[in-house]
OpenMM code with the backbone's topology and positions (N, CA, C; nanometers):
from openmm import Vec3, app, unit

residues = "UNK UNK UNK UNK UNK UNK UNK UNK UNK UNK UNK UNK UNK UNK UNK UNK UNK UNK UNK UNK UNK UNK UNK UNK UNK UNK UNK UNK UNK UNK UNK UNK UNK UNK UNK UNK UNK UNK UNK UNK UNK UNK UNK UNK UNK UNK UNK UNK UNK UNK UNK UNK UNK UNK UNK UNK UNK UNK UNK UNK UNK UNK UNK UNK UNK UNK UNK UNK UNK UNK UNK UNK UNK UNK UNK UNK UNK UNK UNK UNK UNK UNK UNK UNK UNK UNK UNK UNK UNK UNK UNK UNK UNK UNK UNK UNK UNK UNK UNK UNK UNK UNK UNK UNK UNK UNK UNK UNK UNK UNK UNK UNK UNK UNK UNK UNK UNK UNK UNK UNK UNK UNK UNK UNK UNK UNK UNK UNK UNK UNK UNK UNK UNK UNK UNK UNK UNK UNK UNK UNK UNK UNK UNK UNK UNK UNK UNK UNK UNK UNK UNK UNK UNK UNK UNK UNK UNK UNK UNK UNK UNK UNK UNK UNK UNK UNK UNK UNK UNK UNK UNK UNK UNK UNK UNK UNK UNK UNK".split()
positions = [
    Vec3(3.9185, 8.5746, 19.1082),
    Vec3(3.9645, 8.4538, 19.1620),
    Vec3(4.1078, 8.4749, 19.2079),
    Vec3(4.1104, 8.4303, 19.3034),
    Vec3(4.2635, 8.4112, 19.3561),
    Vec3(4.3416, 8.3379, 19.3589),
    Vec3(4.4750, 8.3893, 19.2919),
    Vec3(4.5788, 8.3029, 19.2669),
    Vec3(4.6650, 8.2497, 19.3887),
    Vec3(4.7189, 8.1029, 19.3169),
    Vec3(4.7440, 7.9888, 19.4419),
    Vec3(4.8884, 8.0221, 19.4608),
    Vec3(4.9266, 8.0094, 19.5524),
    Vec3(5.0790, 8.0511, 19.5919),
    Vec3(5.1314, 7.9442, 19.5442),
    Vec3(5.2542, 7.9777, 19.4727),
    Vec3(5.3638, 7.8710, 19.4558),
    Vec3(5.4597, 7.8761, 19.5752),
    Vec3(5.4767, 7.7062, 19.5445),
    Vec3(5.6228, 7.6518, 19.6686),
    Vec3(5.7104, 7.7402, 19.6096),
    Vec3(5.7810, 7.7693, 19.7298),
    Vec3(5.9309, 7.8387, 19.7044),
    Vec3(6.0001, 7.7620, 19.8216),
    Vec3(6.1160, 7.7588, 19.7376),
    Vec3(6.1741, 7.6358, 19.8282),
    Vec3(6.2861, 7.7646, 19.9076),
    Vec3(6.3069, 7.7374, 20.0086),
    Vec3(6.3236, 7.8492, 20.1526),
    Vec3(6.5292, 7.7572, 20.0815),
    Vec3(6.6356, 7.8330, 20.0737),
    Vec3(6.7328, 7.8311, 20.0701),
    Vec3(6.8097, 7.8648, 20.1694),
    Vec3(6.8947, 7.7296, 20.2315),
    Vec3(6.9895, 7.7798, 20.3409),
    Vec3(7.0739, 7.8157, 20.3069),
    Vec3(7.1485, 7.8776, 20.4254),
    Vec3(7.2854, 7.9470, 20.4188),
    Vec3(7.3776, 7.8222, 20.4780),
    Vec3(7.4817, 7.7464, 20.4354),
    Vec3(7.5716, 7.7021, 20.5072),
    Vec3(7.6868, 7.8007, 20.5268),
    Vec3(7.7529, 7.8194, 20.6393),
    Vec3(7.8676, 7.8603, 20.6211),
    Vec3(7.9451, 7.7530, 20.7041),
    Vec3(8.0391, 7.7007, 20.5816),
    Vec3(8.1323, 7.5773, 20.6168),
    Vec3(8.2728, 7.6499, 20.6638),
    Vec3(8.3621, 7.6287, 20.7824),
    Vec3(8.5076, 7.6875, 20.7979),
    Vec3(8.5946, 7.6747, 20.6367),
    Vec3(8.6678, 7.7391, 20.5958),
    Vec3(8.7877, 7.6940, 20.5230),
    Vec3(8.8438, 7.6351, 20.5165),
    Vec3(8.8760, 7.5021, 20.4662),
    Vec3(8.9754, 7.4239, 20.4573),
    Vec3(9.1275, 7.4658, 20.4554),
    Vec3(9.2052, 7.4582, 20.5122),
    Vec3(9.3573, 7.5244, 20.4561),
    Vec3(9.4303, 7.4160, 20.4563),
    Vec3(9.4877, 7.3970, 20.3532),
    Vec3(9.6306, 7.2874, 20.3030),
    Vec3(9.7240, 7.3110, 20.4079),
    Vec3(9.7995, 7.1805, 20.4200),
    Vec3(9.8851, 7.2261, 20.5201),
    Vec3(10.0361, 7.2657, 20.3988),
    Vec3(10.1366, 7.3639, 20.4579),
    Vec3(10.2289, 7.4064, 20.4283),
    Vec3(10.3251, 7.3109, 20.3282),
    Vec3(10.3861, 7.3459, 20.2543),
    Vec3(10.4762, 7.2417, 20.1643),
    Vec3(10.6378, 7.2917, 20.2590),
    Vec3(10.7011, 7.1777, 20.2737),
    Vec3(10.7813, 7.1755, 20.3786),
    Vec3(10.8588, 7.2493, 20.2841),
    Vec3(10.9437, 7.3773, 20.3673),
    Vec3(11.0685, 7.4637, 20.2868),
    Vec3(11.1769, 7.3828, 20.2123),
    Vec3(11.2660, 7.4298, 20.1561),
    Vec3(11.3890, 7.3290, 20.0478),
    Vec3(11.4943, 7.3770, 20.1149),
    Vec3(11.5643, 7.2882, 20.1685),
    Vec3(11.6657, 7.3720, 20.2606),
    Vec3(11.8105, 7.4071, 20.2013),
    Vec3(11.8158, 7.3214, 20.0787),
    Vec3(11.9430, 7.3324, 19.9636),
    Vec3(11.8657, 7.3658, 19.8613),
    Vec3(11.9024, 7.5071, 19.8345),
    Vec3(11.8117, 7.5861, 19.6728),
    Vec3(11.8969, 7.6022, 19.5483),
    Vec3(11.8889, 7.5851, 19.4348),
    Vec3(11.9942, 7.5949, 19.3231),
    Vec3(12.0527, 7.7266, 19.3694),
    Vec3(12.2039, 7.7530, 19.3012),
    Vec3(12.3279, 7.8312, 19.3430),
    Vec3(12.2649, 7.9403, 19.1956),
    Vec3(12.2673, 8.0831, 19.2445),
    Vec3(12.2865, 8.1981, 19.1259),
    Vec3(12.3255, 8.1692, 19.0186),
    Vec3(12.3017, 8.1599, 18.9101),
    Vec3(12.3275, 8.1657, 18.7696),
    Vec3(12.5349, 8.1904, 18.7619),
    Vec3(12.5770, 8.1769, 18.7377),
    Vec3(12.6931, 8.2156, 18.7003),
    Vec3(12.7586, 8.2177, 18.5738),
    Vec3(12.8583, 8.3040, 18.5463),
    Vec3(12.9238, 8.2637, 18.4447),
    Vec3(13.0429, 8.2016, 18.4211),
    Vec3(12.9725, 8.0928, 18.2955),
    Vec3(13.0465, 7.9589, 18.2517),
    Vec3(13.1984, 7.9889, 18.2690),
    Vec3(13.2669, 7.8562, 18.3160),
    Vec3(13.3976, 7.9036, 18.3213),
    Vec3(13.4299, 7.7907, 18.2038),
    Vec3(13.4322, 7.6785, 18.2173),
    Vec3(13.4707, 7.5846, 18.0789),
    Vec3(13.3620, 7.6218, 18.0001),
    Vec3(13.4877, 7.5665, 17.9055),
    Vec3(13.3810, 7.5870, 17.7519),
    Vec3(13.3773, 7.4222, 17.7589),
    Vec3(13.2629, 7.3829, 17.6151),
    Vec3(13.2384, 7.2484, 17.5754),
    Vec3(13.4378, 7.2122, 17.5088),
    Vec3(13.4171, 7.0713, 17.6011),
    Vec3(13.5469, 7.0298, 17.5067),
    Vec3(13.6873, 7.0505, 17.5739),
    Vec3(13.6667, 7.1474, 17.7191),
    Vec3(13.7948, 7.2097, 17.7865),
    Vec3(13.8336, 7.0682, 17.8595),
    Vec3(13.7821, 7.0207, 17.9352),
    Vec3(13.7858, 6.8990, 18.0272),
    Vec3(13.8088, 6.7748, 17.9386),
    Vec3(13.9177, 6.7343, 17.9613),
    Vec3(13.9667, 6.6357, 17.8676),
    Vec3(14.0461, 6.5485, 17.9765),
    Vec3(14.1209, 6.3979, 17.9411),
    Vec3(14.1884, 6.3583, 17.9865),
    Vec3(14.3326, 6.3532, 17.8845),
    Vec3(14.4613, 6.3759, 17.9826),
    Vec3(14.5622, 6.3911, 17.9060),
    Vec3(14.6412, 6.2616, 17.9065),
    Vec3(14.6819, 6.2140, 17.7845),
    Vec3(14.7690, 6.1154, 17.8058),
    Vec3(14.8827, 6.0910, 17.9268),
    Vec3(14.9031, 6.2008, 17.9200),
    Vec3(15.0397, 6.1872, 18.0723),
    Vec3(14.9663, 6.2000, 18.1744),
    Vec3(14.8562, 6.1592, 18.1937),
    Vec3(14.7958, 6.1543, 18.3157),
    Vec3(14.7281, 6.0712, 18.3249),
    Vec3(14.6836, 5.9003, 18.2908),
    Vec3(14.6669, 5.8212, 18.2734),
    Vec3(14.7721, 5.7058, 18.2933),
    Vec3(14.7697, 5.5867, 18.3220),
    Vec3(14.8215, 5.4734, 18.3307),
    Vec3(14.8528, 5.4642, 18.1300),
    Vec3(14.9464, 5.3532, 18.1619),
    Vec3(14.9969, 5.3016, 18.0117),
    Vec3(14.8158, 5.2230, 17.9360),
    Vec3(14.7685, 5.1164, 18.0311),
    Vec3(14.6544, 5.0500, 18.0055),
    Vec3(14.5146, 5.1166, 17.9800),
    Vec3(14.5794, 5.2517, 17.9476),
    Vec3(14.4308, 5.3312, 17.9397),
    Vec3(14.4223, 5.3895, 17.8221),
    Vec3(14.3139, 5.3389, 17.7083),
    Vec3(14.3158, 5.3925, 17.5549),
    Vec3(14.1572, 5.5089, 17.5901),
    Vec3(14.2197, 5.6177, 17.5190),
    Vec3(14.1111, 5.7057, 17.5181),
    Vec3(14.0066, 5.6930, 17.3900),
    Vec3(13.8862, 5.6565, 17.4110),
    Vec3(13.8305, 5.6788, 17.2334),
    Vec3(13.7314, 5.7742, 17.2253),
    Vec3(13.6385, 5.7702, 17.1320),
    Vec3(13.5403, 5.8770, 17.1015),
    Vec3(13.5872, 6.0502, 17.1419),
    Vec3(13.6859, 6.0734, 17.0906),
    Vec3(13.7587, 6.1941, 17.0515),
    Vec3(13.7885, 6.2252, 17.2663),
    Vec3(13.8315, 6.0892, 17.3465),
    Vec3(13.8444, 6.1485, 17.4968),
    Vec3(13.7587, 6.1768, 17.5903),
    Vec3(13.5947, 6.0855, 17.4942),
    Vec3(13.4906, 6.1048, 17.6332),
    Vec3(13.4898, 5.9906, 17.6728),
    Vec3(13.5378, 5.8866, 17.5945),
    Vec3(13.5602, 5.7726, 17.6716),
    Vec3(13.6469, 5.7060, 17.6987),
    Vec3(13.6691, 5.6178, 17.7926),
    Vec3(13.8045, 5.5385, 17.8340),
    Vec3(13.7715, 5.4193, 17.8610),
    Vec3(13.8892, 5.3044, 17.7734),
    Vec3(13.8554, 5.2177, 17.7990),
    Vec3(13.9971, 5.1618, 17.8513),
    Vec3(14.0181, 5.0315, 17.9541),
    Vec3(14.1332, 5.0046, 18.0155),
    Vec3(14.1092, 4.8859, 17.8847),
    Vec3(14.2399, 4.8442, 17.8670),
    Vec3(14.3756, 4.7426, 17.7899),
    Vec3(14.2775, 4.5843, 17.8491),
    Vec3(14.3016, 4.5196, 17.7887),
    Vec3(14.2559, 4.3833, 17.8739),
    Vec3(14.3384, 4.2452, 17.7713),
    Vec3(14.4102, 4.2894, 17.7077),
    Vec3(14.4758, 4.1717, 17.6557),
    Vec3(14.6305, 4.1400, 17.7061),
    Vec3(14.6476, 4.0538, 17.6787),
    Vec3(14.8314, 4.0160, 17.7243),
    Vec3(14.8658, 4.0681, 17.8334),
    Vec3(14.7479, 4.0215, 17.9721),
    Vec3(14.7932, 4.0596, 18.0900),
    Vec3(14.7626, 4.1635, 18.1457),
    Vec3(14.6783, 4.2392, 18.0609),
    Vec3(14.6503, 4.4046, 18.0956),
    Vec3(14.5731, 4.3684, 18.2065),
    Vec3(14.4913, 4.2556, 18.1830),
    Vec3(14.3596, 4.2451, 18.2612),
    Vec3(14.3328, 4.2646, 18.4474),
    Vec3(14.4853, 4.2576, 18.4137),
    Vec3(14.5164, 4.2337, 18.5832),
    Vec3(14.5633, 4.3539, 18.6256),
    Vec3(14.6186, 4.4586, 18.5595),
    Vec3(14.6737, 4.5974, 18.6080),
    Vec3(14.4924, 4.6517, 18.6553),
    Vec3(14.5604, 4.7567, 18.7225),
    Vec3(14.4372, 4.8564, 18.7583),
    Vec3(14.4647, 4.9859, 18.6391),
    Vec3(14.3575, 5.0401, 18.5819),
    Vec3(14.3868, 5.1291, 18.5197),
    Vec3(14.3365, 5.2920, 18.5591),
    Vec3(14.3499, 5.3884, 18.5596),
    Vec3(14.4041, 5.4947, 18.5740),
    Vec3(14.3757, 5.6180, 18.5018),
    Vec3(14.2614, 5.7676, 18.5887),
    Vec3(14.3597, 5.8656, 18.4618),
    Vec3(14.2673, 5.9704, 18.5426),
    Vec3(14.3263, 6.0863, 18.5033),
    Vec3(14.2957, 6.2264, 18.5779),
    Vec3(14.1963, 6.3364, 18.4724),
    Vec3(14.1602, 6.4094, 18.5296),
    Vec3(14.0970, 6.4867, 18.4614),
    Vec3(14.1882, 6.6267, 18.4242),
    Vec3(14.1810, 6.6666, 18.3209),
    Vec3(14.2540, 6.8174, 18.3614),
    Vec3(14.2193, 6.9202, 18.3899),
    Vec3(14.1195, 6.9340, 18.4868),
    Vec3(14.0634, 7.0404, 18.5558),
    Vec3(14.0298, 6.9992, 18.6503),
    Vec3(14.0936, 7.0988, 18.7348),
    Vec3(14.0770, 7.1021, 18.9318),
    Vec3(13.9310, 7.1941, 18.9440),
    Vec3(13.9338, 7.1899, 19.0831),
    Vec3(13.8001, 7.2467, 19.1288),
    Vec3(13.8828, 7.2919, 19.2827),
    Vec3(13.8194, 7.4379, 19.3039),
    Vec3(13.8941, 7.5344, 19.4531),
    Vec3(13.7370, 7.5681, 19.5188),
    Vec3(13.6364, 7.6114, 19.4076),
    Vec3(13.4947, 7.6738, 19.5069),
    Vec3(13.3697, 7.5813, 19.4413),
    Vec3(13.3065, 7.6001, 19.5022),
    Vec3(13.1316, 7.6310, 19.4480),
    Vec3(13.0959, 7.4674, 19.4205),
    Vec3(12.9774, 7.4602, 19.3549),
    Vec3(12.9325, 7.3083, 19.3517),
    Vec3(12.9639, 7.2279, 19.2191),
    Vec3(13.0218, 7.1273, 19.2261),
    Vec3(13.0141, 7.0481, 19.1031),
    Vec3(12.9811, 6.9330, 19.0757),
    Vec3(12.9252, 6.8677, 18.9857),
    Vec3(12.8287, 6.7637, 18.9435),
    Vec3(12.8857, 6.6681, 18.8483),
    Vec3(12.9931, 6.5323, 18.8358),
    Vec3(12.9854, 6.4680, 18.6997),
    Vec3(12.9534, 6.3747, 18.7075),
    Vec3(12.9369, 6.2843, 18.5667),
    Vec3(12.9014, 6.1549, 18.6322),
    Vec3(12.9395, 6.0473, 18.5019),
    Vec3(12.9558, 5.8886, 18.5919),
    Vec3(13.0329, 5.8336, 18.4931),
    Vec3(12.9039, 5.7067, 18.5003),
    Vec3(12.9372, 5.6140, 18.3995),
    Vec3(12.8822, 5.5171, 18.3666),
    Vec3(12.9870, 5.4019, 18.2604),
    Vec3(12.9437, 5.2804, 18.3467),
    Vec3(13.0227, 5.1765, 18.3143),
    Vec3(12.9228, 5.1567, 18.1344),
    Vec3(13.0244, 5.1542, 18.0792),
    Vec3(12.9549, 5.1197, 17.9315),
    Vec3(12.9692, 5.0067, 17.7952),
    Vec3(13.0787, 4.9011, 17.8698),
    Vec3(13.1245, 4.8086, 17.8382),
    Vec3(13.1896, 4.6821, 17.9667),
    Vec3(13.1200, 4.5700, 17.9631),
    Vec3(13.1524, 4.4859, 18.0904),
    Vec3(13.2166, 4.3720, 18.0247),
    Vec3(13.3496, 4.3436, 17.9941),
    Vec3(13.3727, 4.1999, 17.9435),
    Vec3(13.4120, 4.1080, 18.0269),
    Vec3(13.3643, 3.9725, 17.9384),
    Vec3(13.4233, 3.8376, 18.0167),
    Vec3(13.5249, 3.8062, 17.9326),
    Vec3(13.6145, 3.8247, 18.0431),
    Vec3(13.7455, 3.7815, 18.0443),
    Vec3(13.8063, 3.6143, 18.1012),
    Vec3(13.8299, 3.5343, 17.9269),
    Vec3(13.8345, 3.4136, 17.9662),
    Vec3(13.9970, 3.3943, 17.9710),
    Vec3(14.0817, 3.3016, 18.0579),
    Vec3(14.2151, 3.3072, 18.0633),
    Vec3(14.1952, 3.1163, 17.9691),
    Vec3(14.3007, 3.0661, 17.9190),
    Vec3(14.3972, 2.9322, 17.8749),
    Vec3(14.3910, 2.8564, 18.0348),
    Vec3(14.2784, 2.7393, 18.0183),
    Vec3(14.2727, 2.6406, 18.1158),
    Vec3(14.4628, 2.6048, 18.1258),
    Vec3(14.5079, 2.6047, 18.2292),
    Vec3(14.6102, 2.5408, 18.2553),
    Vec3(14.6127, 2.4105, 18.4223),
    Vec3(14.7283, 2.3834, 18.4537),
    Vec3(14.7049, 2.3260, 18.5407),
    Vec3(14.6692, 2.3507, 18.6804),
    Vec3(14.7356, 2.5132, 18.6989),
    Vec3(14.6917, 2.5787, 18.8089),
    Vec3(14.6229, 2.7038, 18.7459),
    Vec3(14.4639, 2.6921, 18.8487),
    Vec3(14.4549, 2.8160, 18.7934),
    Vec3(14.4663, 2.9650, 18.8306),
    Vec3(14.4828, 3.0310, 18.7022),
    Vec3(14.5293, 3.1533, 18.7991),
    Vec3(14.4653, 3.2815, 18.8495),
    Vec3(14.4661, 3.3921, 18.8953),
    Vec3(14.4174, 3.5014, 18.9994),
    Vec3(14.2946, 3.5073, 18.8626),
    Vec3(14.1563, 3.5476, 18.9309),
    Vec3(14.0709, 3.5566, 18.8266),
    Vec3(14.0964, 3.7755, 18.8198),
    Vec3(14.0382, 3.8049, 18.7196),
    Vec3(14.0914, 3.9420, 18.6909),
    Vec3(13.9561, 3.9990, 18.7427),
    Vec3(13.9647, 4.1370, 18.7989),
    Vec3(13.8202, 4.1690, 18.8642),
    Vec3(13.7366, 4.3215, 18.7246),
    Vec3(13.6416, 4.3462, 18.7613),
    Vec3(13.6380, 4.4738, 18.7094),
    Vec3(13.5790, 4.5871, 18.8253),
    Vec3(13.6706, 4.6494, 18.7941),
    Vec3(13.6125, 4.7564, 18.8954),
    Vec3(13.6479, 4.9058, 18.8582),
    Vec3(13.5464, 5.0126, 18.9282),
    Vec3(13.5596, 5.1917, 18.8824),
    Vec3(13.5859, 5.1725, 18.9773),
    Vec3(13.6630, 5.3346, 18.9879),
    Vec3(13.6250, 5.3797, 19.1356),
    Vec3(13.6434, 5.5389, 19.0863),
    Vec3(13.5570, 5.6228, 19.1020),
    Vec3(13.5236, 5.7577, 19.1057),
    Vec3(13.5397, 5.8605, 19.1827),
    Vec3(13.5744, 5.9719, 19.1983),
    Vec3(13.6441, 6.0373, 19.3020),
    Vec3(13.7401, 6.2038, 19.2592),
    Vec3(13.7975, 6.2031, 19.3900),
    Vec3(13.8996, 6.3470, 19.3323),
    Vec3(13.9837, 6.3163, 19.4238),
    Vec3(14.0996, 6.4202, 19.3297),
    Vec3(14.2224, 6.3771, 19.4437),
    Vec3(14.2944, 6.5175, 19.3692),
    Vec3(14.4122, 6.5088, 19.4754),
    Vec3(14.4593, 6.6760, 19.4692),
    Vec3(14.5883, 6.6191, 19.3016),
    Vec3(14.6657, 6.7437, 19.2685),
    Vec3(14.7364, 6.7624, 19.1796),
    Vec3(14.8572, 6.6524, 19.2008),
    Vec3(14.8638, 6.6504, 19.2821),
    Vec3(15.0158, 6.5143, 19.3209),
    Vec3(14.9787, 6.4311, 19.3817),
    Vec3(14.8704, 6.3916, 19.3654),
    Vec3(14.8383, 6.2354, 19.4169),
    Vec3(14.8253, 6.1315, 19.3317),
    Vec3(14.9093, 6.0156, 19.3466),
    Vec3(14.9077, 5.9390, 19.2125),
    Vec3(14.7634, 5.9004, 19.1178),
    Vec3(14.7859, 5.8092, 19.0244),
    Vec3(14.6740, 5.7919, 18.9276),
    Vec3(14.5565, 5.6725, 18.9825),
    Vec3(14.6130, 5.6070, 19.0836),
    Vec3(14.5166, 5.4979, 19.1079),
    Vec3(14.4998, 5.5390, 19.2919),
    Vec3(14.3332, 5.5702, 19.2924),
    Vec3(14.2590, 5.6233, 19.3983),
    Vec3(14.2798, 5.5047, 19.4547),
    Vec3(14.2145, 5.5241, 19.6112),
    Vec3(14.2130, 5.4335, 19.7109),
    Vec3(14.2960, 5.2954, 19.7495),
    Vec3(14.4242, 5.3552, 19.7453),
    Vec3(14.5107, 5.2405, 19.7854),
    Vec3(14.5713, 5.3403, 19.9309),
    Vec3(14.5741, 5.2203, 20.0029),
    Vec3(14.5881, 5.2635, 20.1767),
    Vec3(14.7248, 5.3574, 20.1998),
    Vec3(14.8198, 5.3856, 20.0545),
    Vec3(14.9130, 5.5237, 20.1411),
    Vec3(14.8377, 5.6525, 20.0579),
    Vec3(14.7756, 5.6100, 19.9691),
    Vec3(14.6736, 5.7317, 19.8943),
    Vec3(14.5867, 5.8245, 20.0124),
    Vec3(14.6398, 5.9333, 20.0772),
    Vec3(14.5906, 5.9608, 20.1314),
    Vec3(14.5210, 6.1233, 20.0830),
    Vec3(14.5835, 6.1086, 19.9725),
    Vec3(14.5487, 6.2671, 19.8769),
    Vec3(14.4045, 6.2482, 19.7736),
    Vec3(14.3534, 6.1372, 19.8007),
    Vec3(14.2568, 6.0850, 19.7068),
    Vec3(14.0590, 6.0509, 19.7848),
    Vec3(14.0123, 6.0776, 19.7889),
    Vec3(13.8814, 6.0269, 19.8142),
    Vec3(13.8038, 5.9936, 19.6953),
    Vec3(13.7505, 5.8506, 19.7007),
    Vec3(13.6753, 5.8049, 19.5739),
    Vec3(13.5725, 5.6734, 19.6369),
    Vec3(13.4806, 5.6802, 19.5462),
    Vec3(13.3968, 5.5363, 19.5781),
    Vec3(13.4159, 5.4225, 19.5175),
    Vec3(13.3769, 5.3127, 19.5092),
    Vec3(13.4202, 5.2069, 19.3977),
    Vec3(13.2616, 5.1042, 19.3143),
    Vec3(13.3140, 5.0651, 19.2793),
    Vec3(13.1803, 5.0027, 19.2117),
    Vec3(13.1178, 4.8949, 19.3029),
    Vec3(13.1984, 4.8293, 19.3625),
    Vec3(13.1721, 4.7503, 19.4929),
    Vec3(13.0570, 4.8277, 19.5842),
    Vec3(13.0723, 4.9729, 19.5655),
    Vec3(12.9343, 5.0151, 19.6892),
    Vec3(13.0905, 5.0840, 19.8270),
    Vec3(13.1546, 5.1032, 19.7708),
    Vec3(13.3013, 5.1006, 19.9190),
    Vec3(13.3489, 5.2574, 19.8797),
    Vec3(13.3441, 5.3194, 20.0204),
    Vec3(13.4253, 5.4871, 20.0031),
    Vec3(13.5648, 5.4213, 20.0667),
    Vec3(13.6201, 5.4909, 19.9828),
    Vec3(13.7655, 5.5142, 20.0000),
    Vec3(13.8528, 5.5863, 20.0412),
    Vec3(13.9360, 5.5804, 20.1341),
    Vec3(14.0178, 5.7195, 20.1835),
    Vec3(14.1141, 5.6610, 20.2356),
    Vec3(14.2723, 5.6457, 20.2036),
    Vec3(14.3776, 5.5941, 20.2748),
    Vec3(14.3310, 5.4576, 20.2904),
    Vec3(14.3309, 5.4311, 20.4742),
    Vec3(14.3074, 5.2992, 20.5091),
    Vec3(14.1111, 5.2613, 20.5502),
    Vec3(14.0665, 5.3857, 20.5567),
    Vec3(13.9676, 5.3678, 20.5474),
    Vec3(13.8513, 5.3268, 20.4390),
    Vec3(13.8035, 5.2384, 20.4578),
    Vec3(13.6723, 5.1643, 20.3311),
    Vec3(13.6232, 5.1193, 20.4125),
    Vec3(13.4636, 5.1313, 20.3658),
    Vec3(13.3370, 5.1638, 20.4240),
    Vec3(13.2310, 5.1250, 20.3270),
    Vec3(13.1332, 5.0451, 20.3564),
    Vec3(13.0145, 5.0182, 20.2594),
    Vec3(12.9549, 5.1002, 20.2963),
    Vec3(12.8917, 5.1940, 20.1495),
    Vec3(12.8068, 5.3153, 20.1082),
    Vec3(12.6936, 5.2964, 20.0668),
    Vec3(12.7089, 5.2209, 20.0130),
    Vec3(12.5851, 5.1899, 19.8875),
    Vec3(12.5923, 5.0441, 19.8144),
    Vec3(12.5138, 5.0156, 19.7319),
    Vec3(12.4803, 4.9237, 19.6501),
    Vec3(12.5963, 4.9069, 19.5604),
    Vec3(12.6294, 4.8015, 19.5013),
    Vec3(12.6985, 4.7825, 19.3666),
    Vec3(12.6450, 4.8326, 19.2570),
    Vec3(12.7445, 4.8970, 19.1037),
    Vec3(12.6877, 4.9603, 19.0405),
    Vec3(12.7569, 4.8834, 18.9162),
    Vec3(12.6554, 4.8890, 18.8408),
    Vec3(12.7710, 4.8098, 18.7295),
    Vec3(12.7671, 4.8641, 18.5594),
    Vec3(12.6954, 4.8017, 18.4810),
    Vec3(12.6965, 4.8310, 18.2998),
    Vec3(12.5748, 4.8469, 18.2885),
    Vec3(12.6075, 4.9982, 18.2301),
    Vec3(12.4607, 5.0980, 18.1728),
    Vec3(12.4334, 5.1682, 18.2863),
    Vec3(12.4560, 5.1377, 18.3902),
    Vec3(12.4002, 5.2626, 18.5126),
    Vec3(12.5046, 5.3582, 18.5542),
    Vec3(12.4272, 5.4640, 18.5716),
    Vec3(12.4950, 5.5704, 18.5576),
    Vec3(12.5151, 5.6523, 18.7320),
    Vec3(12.6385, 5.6786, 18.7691),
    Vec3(12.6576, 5.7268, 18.9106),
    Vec3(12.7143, 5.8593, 18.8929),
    Vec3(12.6672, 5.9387, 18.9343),
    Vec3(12.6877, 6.0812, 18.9785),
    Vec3(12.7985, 6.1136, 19.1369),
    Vec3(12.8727, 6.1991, 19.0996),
    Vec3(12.9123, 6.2221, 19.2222),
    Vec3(12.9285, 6.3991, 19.2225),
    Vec3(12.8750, 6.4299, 19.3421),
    Vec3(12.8845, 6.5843, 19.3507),
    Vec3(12.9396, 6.6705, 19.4753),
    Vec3(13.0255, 6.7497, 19.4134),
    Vec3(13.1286, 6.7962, 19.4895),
    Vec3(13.1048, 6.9464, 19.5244),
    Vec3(13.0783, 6.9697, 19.6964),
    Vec3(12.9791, 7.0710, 19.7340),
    Vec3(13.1240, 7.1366, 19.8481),
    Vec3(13.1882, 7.2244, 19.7786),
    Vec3(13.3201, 7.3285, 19.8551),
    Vec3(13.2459, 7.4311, 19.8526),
    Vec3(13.1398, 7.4759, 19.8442),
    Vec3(13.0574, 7.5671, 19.8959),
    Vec3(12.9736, 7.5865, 20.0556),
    Vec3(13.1059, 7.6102, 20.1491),
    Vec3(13.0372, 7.6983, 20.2721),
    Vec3(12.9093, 7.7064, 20.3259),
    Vec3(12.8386, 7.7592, 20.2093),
    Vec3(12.7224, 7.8398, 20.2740),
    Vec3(12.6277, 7.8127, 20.2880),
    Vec3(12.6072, 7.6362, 20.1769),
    Vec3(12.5297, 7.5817, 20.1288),
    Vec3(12.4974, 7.4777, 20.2313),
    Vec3(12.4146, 7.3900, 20.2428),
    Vec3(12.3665, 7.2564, 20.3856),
    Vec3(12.4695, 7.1671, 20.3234),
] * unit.nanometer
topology = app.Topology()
chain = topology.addChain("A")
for resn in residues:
    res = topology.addResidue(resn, chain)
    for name in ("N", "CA", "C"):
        topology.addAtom(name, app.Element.getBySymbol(name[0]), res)
């Protein structure tokens, strides 16, 4: 007796093209070579003689807080870092970490309300302590207002920045870099 053929199921060939991803766009600013550290932890400090009178340093000089009693409220306060920068890229960044309301003695006239404001920045070795005032021409800084600063020039940059947020500013004297 003869055996019954089994179905065989006949298998195609597809050949589908390749899909290819398209390219991930190049990085046109790439991190800078490894280098070696030039500060140590702790070198970068602010020095008393380089600060306004209204400026108390606390937490062993990482933080600064300006004066706000008996009139302070109204000075601008002030203070330098003690380390310059000549090459390469640098990165710091500050954050407002205390915002007070400042109430004045109802009188009959009232008087200038007191503002709060940063302003962040660099400025060369002999340029005074308070950035962006219009003969400051040794100083470039931003302010919390959202305003760049330079001499007589101010300019809206950005958004207002205020308590708990944190602003970066980075300083790119590197040539070679975009």
């Amino acid at each position: 007796m003869a055996s019954k053929p089994e179905d065989v199921e006949m298998a195609v060939e597809t050949t589908e093209p390749e899909k290819k991803e398209p390219e991930a766009p190049k990085e046109l600013e790439t991190d800078a070579a490894d280098v070696k550290q030039v500060l140590k932890a702790g070198q970068c400090t602010f020095n008393t003689e380089d600060t306004t009178l209204n400026v108390m340093p606390t937490v062993n000089g990482k933080l600064l807080m300006a004066l706000s009693d008996g009139g302070f409220q109204y000075l601008l306060a002030g203070a330098k870092a003690s380390v310059g920068v000549k090459a390469g890229r640098y990165m710091f960044e500050v954050m407002i970490a205390e915002a007070k309301t400042m109430t004045e003695p109802q009188g009959r006239v009232p008087g200038p309300k007191p503002k709060q404001l940063v302003r962040v920045g660099l400025a060369t070795a002999d340029a005074g302590l308070i950035m962006g005032t219009v003969d400051n021409t040794e100083s470039v800084c931003f302010d919390s207002n959202g305003l760049f600063l330079h001499g007589k020039k101010r300019e809206q940059v950005s958004r207002k920045f205020g308590h708990s947020q944190v602003v970066a500013l980075l300083v790119n004297l590197d040539g070679k870099s975009p």
